[in-house]
C-alpha positions in Angstrom: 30.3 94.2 145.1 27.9 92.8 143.1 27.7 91.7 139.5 25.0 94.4 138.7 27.1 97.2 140.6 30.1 96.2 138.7 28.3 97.0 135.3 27.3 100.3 136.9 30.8 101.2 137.9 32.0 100.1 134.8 29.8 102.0 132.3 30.3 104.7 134.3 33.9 104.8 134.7 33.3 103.8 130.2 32.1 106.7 129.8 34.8 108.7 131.7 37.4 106.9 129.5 35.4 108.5 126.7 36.7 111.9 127.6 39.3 113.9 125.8 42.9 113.0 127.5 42.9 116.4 129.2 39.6 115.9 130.8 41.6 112.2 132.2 44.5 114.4 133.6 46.8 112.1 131.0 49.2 114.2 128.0 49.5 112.0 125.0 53.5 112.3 125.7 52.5 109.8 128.4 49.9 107.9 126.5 53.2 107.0 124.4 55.3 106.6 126.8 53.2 103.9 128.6 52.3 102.4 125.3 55.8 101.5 124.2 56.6 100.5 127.8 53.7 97.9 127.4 54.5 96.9 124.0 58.3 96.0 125.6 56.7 94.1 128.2 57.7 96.6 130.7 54.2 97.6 132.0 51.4 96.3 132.2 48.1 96.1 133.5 46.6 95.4 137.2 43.3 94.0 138.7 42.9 97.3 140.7 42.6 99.4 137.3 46.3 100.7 137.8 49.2 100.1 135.7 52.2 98.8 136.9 55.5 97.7 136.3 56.1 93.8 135.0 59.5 93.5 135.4 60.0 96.0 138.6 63.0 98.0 136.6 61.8 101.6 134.3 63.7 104.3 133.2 62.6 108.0 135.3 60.3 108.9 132.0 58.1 105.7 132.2 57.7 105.9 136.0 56.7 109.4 135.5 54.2 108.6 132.7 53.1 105.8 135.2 52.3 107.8 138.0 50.6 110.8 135.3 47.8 108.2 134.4 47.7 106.4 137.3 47.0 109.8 138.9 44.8 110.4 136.2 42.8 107.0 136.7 42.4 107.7 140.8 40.6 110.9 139.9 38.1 108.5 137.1 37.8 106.5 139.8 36.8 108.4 143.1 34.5 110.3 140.4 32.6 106.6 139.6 32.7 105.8 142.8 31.3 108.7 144.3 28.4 108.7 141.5 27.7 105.1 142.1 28.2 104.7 146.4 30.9 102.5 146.0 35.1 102.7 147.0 37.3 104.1 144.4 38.8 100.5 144.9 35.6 98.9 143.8 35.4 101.4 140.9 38.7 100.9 139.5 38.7 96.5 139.9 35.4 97.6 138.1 37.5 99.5 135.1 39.7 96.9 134.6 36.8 94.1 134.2 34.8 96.4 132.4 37.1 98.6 130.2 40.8 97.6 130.5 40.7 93.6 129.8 38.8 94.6 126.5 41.8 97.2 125.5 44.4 94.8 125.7 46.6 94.1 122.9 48.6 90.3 122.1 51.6 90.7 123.8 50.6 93.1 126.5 50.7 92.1 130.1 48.3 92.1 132.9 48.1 91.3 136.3 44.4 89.7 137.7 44.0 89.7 141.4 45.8 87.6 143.3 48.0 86.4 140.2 51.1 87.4 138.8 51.8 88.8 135.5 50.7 87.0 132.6 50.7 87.8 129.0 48.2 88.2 126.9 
């Protein structure tokens, strides 16, 4: 993908994230579950625009918070792509250059492509 199709995909998938949590398919109970899973260094960020788990070990409620806004994410994401012509891959490596890498707090992990986790 290109540099100037990334920026499409990201503003585009920006602009998603911009929605009310409902219209993301993401309850704030999972919102805060995630968050103090990734303030515990417990979950963290990937390259693909998914979250996923640093250490490999999460209680039942994180997982399922996990897989709410990773669901959540995938529908963001086949909706950019589908606007813009491009994969939903390509739209969500374009959310996490675009919109995730800003959000991240000290102490947070993430995980750039072809790396392991790192913290921020």
């Amino acid at each position: 993908m290109q540099g100037r199709d990334i920026i499409t995909v990201g503003a585009a998938v920006m602009a998603a994230l911009a929605l009310p949590p409902v219209a993301i398919a993401q309850s704030a109970q999972a919102k805060a579950t995630v968050d103090a899973a990734k303030s515990a260094g417990v979950v963290g960020e990937q390259a693909d625009g998914f979250l996923g788990l640093v250490t490999g070990a999460a209680d039942p409620a994180v997982r399922s918070a996990m897989a709410e806004i990773n669901a959540g994410r995938a529908a963001l994401y086949r909706q950019a792509a589908a606007k813009n012509g491009v994969t939903p891959d390509a739209a969500g490596a374009a959310a996490y250059l675009q919109v995730v890498q800003s959000r991240l707090k000290p102490g947070e992990y993430y995980k750039p492509s072809g790396g392991g986790w790192s913290r921020k």
